[in-house]
C-alpha positions as CSV (number, residue, x, y, z in Angstrom):
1,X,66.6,93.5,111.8
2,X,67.1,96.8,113.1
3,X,64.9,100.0,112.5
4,X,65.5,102.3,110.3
5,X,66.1,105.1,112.3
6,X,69.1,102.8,114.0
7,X,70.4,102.1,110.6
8,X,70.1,106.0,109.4
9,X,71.4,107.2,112.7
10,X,74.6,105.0,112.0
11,X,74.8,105.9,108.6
12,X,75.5,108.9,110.1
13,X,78.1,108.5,112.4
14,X,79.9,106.7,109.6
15,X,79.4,109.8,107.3
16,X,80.4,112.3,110.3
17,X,83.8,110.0,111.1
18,X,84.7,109.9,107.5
19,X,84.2,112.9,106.8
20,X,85.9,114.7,110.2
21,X,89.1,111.7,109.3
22,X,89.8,113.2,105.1
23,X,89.5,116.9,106.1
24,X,91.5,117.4,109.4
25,X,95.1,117.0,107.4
26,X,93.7,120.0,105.5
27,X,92.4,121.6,108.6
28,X,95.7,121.3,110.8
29,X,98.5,121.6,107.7
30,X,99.1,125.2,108.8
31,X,100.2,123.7,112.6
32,X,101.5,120.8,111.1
33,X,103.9,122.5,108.8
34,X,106.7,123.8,111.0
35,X,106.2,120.8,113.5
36,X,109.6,119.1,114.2
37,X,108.0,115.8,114.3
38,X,106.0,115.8,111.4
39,X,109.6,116.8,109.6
40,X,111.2,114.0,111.3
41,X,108.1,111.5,110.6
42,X,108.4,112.7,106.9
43,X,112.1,112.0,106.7
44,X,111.9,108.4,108.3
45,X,108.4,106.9,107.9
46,X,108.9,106.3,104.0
47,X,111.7,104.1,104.7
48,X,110.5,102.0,107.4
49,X,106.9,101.6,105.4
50,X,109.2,100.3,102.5
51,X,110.8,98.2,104.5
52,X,107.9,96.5,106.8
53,X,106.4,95.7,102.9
54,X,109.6,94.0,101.8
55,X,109.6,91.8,105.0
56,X,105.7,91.2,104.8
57,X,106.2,90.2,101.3
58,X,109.3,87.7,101.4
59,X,108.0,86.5,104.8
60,X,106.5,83.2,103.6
61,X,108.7,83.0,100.3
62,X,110.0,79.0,100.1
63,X,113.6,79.8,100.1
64,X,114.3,75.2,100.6
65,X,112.0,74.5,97.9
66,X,113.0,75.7,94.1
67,X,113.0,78.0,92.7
68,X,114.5,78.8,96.1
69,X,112.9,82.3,96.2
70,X,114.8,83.7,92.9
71,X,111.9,85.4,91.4
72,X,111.3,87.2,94.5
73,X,115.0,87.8,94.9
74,X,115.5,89.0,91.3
75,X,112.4,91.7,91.4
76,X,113.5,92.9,94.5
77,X,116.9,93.6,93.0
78,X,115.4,95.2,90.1
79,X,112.7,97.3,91.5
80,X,115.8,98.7,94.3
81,X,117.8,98.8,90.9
82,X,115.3,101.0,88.9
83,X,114.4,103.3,91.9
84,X,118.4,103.9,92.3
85,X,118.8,104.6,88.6
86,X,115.6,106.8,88.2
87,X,114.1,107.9,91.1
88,X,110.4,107.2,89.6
89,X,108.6,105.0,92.1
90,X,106.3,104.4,89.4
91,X,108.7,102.9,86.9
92,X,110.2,100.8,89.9
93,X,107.0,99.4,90.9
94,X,105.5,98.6,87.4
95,X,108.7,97.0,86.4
96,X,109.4,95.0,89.1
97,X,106.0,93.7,89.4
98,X,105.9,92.4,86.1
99,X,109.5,91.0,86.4
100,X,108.2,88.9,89.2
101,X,105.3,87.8,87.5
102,X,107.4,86.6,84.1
103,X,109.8,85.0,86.8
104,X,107.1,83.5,88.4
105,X,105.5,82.3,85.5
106,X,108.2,80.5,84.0
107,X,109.4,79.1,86.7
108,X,106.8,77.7,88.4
């Protein structure tokens, strides 16, 4: 078991990196701001995250086995489908996740 000063003095170091990690965006937004990258990070990043998550997601869906991925397939098309007709990543979210659980449930 370690000593209590070990586990304080860790404590610490936790506290310090957390702490140092949430406030630097605030500390370096002012160099950050006009930075081309940032700008072109900003412009791409969103994208590519959304698109890592699809393929994460419908990596391991049984497309040989019914129901041959459709409730995957169908809530994808809808959430794209509200996002295009909204623009409220909320909405597209919400409804698509509980599109694929209906789908799911039912046919499954």
């Amino acid at each position: 078991m370690p000593s209590t000063g070990y586990v304080l003095a860790a404590l610490a170091v936790f506290l310090v990196v957390t702490f140092t990690l949430r406030a630097a965006p605030f500390l370096l937004i002012d160099r950050l701001r006009g930075s081309a990258a940032v700008a072109w990070l900003g412009a791409r990043m969103p994208v590519g995250i959304m698109v890592i998550l699809v393929v994460y997601t419908l990596r391991e869906t049984p497309f040989t086995a019914a129901p041959h991925g459709a409730p995957e397939l169908v809530a994808l098309a809808v959430t794209v489908g509200l996002h295009l007709w909204r623009r409220n990543a909320l909405l597209s979210i919400v409804g698509g996740t509980a599109l694929y659980v209906a789908l799911t449930a039912l046919l499954t």
